[in-house]
KOLKEKE-75547 format. One record per residue (C-alpha): y, z, x; residue number from 0. Coordinates in Angstrom, 2 decimals, always signed. Each point is the difference from the previous one (the first is absolute). Layout:
BEGIN
       Y       Z       X num
       Y       Z       X NUM
...
% end
This chain:
BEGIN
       Y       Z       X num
  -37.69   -3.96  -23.48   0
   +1.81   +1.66   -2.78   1
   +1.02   +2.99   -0.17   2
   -1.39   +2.23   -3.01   3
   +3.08   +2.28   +0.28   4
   +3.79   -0.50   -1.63   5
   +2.12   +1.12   +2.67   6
   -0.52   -3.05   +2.48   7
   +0.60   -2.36   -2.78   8
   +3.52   +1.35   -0.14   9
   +1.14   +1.23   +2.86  10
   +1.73   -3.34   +0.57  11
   +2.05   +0.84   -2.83  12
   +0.68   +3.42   +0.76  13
   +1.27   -0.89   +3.48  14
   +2.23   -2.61   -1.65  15
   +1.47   +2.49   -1.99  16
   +1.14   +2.41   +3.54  17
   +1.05   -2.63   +1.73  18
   +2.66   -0.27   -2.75  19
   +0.77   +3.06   -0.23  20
   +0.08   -0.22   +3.90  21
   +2.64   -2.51   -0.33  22
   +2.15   +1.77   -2.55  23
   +0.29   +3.28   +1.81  24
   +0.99   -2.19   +3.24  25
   -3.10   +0.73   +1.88  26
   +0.00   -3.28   +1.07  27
   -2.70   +0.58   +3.03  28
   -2.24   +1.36   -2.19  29
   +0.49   -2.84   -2.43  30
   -0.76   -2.27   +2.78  31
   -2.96   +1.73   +1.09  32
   -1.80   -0.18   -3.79  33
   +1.07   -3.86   -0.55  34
   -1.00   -1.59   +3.41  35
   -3.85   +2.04   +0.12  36
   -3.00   -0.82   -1.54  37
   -2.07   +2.42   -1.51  38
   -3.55   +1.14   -0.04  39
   -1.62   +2.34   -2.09  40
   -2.55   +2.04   +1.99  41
   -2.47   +1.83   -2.87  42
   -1.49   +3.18   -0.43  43
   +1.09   +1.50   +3.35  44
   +0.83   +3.18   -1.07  45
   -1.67   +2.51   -3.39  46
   +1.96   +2.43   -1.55  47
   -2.31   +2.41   -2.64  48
   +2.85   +0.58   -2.20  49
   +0.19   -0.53   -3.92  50
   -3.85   -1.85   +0.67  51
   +0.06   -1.61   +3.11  52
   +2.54   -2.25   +1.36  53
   -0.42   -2.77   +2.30  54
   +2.78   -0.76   +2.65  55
   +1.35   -3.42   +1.22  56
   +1.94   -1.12   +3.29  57
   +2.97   -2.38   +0.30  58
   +0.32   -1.57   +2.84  59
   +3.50   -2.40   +0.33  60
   -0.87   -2.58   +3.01  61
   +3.51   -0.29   +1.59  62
   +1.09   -2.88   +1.94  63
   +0.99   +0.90   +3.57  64
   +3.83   -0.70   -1.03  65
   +0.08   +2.38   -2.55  66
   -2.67   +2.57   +1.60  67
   +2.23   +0.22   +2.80  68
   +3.15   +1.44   -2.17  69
   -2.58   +2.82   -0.88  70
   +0.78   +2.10   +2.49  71
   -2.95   +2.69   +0.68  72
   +2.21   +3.10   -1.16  73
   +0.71   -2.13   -3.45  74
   -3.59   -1.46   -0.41  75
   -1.46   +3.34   -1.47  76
   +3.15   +0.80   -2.23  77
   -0.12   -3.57   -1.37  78
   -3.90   +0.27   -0.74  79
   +0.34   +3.44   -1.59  80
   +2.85   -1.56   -2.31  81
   -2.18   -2.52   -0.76  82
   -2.83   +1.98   -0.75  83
   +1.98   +2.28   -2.19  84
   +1.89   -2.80   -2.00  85
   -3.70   -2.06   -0.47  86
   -1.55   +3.39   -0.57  87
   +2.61   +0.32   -3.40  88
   -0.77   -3.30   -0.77  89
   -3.53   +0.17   -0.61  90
   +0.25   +3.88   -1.10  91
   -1.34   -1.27   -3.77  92
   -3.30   -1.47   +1.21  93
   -3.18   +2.03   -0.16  94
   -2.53   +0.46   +2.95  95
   +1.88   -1.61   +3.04  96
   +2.85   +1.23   +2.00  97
   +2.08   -1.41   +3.25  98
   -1.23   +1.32   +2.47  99
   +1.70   -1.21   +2.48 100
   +2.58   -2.91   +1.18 101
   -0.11   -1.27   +3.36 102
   +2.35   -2.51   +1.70 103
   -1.96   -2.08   +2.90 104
   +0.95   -3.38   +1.77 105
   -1.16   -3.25   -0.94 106
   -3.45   -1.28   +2.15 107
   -1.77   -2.40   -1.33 108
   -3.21   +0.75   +1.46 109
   +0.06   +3.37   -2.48 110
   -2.74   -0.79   -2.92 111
   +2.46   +2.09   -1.95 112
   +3.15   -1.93   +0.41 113
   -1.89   -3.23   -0.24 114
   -0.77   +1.07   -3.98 115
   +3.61   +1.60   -0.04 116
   +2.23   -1.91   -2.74 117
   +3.69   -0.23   +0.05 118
   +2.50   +2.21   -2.51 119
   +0.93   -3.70   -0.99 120
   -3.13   -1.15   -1.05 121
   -1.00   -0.03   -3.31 122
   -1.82   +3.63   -0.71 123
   -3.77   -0.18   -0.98 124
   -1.23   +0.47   -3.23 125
   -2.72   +3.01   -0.67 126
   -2.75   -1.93   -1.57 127
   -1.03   +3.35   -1.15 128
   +2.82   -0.06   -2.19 129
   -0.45   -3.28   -1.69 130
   -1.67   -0.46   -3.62 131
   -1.67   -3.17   +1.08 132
   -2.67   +1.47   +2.44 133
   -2.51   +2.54   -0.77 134
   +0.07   +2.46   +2.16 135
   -2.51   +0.22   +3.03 136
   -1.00   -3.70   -0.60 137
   +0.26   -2.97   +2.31 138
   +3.05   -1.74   -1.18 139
   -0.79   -4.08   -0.72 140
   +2.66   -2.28   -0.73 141
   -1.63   -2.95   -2.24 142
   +2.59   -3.25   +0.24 143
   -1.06   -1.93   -2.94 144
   +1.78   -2.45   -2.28 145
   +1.07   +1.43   -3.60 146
   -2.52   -2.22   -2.14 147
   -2.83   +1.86   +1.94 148
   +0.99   +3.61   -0.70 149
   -3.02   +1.00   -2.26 150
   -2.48   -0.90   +2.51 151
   +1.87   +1.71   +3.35 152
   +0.34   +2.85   -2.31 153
   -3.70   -0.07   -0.67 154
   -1.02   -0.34   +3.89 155
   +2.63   +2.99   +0.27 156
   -1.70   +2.17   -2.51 157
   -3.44   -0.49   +1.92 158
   +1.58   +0.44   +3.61 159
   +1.55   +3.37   -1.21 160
   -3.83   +1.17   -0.43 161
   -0.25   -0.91   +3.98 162
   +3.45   +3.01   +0.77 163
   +2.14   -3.76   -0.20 164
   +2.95   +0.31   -1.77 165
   +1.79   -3.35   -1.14 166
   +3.12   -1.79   -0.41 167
   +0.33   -1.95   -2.80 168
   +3.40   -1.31   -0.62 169
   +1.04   +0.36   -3.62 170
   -3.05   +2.25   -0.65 171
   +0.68   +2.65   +2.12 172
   +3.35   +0.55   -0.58 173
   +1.00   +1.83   -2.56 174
   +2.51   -0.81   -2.75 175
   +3.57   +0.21   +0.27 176
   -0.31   -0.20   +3.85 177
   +1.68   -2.81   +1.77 178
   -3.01   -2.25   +1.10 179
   +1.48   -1.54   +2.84 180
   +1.12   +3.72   +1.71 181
   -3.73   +1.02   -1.16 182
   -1.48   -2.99   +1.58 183
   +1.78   +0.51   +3.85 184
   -1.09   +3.49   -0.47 185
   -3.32   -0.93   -0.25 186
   +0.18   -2.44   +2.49 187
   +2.05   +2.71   +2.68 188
   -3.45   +2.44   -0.69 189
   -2.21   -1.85   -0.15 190
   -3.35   +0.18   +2.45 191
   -1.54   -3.29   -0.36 192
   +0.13   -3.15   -2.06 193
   -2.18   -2.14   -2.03 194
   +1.21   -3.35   -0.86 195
   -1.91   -1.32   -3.16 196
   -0.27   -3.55   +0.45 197
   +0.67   -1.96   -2.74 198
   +0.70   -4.00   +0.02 199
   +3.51   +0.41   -0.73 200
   +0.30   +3.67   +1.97 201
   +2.18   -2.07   +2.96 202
   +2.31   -1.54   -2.43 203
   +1.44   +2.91   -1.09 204
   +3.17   +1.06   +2.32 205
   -0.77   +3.77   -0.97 206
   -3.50   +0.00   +1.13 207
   +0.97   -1.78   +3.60 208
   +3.07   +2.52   +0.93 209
   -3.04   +3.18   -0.87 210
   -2.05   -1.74   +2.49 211
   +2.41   +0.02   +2.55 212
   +1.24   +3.44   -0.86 213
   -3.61   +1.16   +1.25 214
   -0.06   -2.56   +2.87 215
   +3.44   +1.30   +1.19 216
   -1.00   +3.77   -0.47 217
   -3.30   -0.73   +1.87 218
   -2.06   +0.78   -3.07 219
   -3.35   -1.05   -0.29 220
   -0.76   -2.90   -2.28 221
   -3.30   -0.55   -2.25 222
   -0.09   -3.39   -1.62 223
   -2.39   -0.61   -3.24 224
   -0.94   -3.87   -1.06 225
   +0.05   -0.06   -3.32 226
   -0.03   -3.99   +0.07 227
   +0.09   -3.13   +2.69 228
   +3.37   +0.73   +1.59 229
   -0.37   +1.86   +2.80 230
   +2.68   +2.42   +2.28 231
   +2.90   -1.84   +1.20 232
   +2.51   +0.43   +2.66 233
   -0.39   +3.68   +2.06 234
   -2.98   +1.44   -1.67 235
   -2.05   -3.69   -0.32 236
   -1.62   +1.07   +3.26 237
   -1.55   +2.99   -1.62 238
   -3.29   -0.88   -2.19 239
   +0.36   +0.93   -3.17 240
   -2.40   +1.67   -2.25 241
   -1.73   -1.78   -2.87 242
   +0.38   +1.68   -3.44 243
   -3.32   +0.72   -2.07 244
   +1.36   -0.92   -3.48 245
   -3.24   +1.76   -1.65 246
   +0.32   +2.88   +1.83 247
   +3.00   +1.77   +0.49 248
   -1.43   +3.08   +1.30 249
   -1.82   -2.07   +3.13 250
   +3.72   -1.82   +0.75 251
   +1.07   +3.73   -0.06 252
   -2.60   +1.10   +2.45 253
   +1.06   -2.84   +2.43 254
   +3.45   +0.77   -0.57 255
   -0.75   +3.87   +1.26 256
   -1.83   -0.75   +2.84 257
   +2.66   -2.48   +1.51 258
   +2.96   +2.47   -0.79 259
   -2.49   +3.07   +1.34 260
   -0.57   -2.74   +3.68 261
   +3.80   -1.03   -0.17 262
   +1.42   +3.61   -0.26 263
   -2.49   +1.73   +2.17 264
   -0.22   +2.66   -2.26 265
   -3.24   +0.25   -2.00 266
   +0.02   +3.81   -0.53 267
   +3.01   +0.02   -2.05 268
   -1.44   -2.42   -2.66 269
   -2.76   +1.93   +0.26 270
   +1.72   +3.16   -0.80 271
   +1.39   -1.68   -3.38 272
   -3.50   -0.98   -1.10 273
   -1.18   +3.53   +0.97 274
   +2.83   +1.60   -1.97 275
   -0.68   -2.39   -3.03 276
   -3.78   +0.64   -0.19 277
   +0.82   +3.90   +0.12 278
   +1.95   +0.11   -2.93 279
   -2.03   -2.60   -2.55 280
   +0.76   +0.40   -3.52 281
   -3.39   -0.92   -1.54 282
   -3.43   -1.27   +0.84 283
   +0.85   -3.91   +0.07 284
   +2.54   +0.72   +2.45 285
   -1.72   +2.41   +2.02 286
   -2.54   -3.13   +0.43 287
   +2.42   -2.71   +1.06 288
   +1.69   +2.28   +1.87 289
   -2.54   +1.32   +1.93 290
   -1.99   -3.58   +0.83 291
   +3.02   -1.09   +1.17 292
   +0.49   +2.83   +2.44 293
   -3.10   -0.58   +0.70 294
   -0.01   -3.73   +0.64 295
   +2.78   +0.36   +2.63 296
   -0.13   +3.72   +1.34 297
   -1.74   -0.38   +3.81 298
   +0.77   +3.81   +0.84 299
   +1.43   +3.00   -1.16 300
   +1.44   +3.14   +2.18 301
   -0.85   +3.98   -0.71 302
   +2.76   -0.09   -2.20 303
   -0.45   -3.06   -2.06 304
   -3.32   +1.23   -0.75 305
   +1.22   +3.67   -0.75 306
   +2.59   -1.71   -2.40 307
   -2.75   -2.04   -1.75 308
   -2.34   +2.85   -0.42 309
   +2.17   +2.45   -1.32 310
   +1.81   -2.22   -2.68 311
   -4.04   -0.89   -1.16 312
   -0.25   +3.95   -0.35 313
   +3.41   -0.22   -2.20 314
   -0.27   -3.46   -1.90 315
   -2.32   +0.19   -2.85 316
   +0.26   -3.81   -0.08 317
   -1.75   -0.30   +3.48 318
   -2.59   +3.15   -0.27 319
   -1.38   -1.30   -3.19 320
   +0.13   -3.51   +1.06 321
   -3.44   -1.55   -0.61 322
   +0.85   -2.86   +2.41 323
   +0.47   +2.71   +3.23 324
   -2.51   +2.30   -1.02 325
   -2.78   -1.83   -1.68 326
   -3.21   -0.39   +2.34 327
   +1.58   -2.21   +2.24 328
   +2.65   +2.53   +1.38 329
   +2.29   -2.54   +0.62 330
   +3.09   +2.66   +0.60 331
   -2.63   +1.22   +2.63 332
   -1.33   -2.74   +1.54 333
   +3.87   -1.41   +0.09 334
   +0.81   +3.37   +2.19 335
   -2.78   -0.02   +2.46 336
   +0.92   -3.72   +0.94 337
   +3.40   +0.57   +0.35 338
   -0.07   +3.19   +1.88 339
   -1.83   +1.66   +3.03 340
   -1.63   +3.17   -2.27 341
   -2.78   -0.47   -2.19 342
   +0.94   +1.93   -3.68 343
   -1.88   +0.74   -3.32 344
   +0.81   +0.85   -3.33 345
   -0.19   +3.24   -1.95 346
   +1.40   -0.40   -3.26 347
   +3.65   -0.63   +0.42 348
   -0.20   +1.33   +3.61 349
   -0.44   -2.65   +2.67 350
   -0.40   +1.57   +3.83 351
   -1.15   -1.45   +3.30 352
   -3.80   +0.83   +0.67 353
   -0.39   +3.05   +2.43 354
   -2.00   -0.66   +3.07 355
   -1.66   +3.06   +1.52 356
   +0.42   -0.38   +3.86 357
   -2.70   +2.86   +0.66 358
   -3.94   -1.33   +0.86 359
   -2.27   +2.23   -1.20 360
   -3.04   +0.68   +1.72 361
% end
């Protein structure tokens, strides 16, 4: 999963950095030590309340057993202090996270930790947080398509954005001046899943083949969409593929959601987009279209999902004066009391559960 915090995403580089300086200063152990581990990022492990809150990460270095055994056990806690301190001035200009601590332990493979370790030579991971091409919070879709069919991925993108998907569409997405190519590994390196619109000529292009193995080689889930006869060759032609509704966009978009929602496992985070869209609706038609489609795909909601939905209906003019929740079929009600355990009612702009009285009278 990625991480929604900077520091991991560069502590590879920051180690880099020691381990030069390691080198230069002829602390040649030490350099050792940095350049043969690999490194895990252990979140949130320790809270400092200073300037807001911080939150506080641990570094472990996986060592093999040559180079663990150099560290003698009087040098191991001077070297992870050092270590500590020098990462601790590295990352002194983010906000809200701190080192907490660095730990040096030997390699063993059965450790869930160093099995998601990564090397100090690998190629650092990229903060999809901090890329222009994803919206924030969304599911993060890849579409492979050919060039000649950009308008219509880009149309299927703008209706799976309404579902918390946010797409991928080469030459669309990125913005000017950037270099498309970089742009387009990016996307592919951050991507969660991929949808391959199938085109007739989609396997003739050499572009749209090497994306398709990018996800196949980064064990990325792949959604294919007939758009014609030709159907998914080589690794992904054992996977059915979808049929597109050309006359309904918004039904193709449904489908789309429910298989990403079944491949990722993770329906309450799409959920959580929709629920976050339908708070903050800018006027009436929207409040409608957002709200039957939250409604259309929404089996449950928590406590806190329904708190969230109440009080931004309390807030939003353009969903307390909507005639289509509040008319005489309630729908904003009837849509709550399906989706949660609680009965509620209406007061005005007020919506609360329905108090029970426990006590029998006699």
């Amino acid at each position: 999963m990625t991480s929604k915090y900077i520091i991991p995403s560069k502590i590879i580089i920051y180690l880099k950095r020691i381990a030069t300086e390691y080198q230069t200063t002829g602390q040649d152990l030490q350099a050792r030590v940095v350049n043969s581990s690999v490194i895990f990022v252990h979140e949130e492990i320790g809270y400092d309340n200073w300037n807001g809150g911080m939150d506080g990460h641990d570094v472990i270095l996986f060592l093999p057993p040559e180079i663990f055994g150099e560290v003698t056990l009087a040098r191991k806690s001077d070297f992870e202090s050092d270590l500590l301190s020098k990462l601790r001035l590295c990352c002194q200009s983010i906000e809200n996270e701190f080192i907490h601590a660095v730990r040096f332990e030997d390699e063993d493979q059965n450790d869930p930790h160093f099995q998601n370790a990564i090397s100090i030579h690998d190629r650092p991971q990229i903060n999809p947080n901090t890329l222009s091409i994803w919206n924030p919070d969304h599911v993060r879709l890849f579409i492979s398509h050919r060039d000649v069919h950009k308008g219509e991925a880009k149309a299927l993108a703008n209706s799976l954005e309404e579902y918390g998907v946010s797409s991928f569409v080469a030459h669309d997405t990125i913005e000017p001046m950037s270099t498309w190519q970089n742009e387009i590994v990016k996307g592919l390196e951050t991507m969660e899943i991929m949808l391959v619109y199938l085109t007739e000529d989609f396997h003739e292009s050499v572009w749209t083949n090497q994306e398709v193995g990018f996800a196949l080689g980064r064990n990325i889930p792949v959604i294919s969409l007939k758009l014609g006869a030709t159907d998914p060759r080589g690794f992904i032609g054992e996977r059915q593929a979808l049929k597109n509704n050309p006359h309904d966009t918004l039904q193709t978009a449904l489908d789309i959601y429910n298989v990403i929602a079944e491949k990722l496992g993770n329906k309450h985070r799409l959920q959580t987009a929709m629920i976050n869209a339908f708070c903050v609706s800018p006027d009436f038609a929207e409040t409608k279209k957002r709200f039957d489609r939250m409604n259309r795909v929404v089996e449950t909601l928590t406590d806190d999902e329904v708190t969230v939905i109440t009080k931004a209906f309390h807030e939003n003019s353009q969903l307390y004066n909507a005639g289509h929740l509040v008319s005489r079929n309630n729908r904003l009600i009837r849509f709550l009391n399906r989706v949660s355990d609680k009965a509620y009612e209406r007061s005005g702009r007020d919506i609360s559960p329905i108090r029970i009285d426990d006590e029998t009278p006699f």
